[in-house]
C-alpha positions, 0 to 999 in steps of 0.5 A: 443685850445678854439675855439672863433670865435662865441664870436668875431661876438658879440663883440662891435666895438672899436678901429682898430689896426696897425701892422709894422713887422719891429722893428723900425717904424716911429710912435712908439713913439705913437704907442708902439707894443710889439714882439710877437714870435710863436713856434709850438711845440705842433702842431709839436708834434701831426702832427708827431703823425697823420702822424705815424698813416697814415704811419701804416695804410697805410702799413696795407691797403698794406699788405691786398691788398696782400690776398685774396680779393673779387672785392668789398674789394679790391676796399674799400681797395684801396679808403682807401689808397688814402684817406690815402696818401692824408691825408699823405701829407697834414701832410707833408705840414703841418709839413714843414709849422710849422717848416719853421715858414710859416703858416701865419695869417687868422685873428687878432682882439682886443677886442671890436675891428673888425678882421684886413684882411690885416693881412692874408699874415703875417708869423706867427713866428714874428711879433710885435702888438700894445698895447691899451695904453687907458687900462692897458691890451690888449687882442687879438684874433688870428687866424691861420692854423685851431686855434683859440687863445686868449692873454691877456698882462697887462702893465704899461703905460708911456707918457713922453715928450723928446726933440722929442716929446711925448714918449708913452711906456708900462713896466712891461709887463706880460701875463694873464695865465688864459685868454691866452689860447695858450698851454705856452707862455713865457715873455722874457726881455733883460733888468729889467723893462721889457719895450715894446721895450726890450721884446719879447713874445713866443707863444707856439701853 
């Protein structure tokens, strides 16, 4: 995980986004968003593994407590468990909260642009952003649960006139490998083209 906070204090003001959950929106002709869907497989992975090592010390510190202590050890001994079994469930909520898919949003930014408040009661697991439909990227800057993560889409942009009105629309959308810097992400397309409202984004974190 590279950590970016710092670098988002120095960034210039731009422009401030939106953000509708819902696939259908009353301005997406205007504002095209793209789904975006986070796994946390990684994080899965190395709570599992803290919480096995917090199960083994917990059982050593139990085990020691059995023998022969002085009044000193056995008192060191037993603020360590505490410590120990608070640690263990906080792994726990931990776990239950990246496999429900209920860790939530602390902040959403866009390059040049200001971190978005009003997404800190989002659910991570779905949710769809909007585009910069002034560039051919968009890159954001996501924080969530501890981390601190950057995505980069790049697109082609569309503006075309239907009996409606103006339709704006991105296709050939794709991520930047080496600017994104969550664990993988995957660009998945219902349909060639891969346009804005026929594909969704997994985020692996």
């Amino acid at each position: 995980m590279v950590k970016i906070f710092t670098y988002l204090l120095l960034l210039p003001v731009l422009f401030l986004l939106s953000c509708d959950t819902e696939d259908n929106c009353a301005d997406c002709n205007l504002n095209p968003k793209v789904k975006l869907k986070f796994q946390a497989d990684a994080s899965l992975t190395k709570v599992d593994s803290l919480f096995s090592e917090v199960k083994e010390k917990i059982a050593t510190g139990m085990a020691q407590l059995e023998g022969e202590l002085s009044p000193e050890e056995r008192a060191e001994i037993q603020q360590s468990l505490i410590i120990l079994r608070e640690d263990s469930i906080r792994l726990g909520e931990d776990y239950s909260l990246f496999t429900s898919g209920s860790a939530l949003v602390d902040f959403i930014a866009a390059k040049g642009g200001k971190s978005m408040d009003f997404f800190q009661d989002t659910v991570i697991n779905n949710f769809a952003i909007p585009v910069d439909m002034q560039h051919d990227t968009s890159t954001f800057y996501f924080g969530f649960h501890g981390f601190e993560d950057t995505l980069q889409l790049f697109y082609s942009r569309q503006i075309t006139q239907t009996l409606d009105g103006v339709r704006m629309q991105v296709s050939g959308i794709g991520v930047d490998e080496e600017i994104s810097t969550f664990d993988s992400v995957r660009v998945q397309c219902l349909k060639s083209g891969c346009s804005n409202d026929q594909t969704t984004i997994y985020i692996y974190f």
